[in-house]
C-alpha positions as CSV (number, residue, x, y, z in Angstrom):
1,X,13.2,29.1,-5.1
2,X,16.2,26.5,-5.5
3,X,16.0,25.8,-2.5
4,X,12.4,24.7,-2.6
5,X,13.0,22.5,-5.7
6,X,16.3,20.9,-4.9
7,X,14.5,17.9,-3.3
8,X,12.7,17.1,-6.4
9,X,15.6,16.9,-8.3
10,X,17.4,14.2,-6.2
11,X,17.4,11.1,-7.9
12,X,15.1,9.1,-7.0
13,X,14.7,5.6,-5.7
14,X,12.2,3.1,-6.3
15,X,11.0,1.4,-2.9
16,X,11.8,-2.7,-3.2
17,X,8.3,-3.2,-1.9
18,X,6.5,-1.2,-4.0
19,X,5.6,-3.4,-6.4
20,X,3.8,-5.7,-3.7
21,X,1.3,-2.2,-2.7
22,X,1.0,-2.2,-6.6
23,X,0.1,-5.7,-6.8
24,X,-2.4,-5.8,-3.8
25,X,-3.9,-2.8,-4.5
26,X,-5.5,-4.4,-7.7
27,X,-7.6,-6.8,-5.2
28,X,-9.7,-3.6,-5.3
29,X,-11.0,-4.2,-8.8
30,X,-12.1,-8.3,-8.4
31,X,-13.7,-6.8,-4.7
32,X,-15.5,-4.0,-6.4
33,X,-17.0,-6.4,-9.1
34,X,-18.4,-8.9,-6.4
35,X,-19.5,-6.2,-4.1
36,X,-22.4,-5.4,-6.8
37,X,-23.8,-8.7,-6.6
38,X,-24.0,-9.3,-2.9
39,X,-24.8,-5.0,-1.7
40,X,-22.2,-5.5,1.4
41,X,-19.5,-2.8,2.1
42,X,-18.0,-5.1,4.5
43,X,-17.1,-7.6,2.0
44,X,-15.4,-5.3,0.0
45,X,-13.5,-4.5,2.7
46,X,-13.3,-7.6,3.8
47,X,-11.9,-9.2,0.1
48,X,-9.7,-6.7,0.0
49,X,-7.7,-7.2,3.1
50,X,-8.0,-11.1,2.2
51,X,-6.4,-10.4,-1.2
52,X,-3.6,-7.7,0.3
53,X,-2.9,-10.5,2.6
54,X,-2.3,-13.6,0.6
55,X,0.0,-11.2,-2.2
56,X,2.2,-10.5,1.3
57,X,2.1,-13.9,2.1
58,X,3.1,-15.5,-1.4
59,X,5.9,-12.7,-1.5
60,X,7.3,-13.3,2.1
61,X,6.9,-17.2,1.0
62,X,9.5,-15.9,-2.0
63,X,11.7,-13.8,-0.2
64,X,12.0,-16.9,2.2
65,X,13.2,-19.1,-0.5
66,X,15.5,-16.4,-2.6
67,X,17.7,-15.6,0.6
68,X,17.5,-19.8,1.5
């Protein structure tokens, strides 16, 4: 049984992008909310790529200018 549970006691290390999935995952909330008024799935899905996209954007945009 060591064996099986040495991995989870590794120490472990946070992913340097995980905070951008955190971030665009909460476009889900804002696309949920306006999804109720207009009955579309795809707009939801839609509003939800759109917001995904513009937080990789903005953070790309700041990576660009940290390393410049």
């Amino acid at each position: 049984m060591k064996k099986f549970f040495a991995p989870l006691r590794e120490e472990y290390k946070w992913n340097p992008h995980g905070i951008l999935n955190i971030i665009g995952s909460l476009g889900v909330f804002p696309a949920v909310m306006l999804a109720r008024e207009v009955d579309n799935i795809w707009i939801l899905f839609g509003i939800v790529i759109l917001w995904w996209l513009i937080v990789a954007f903005v953070y790309l945009v700041y990576c660009y200018f940290k390393n410049k």
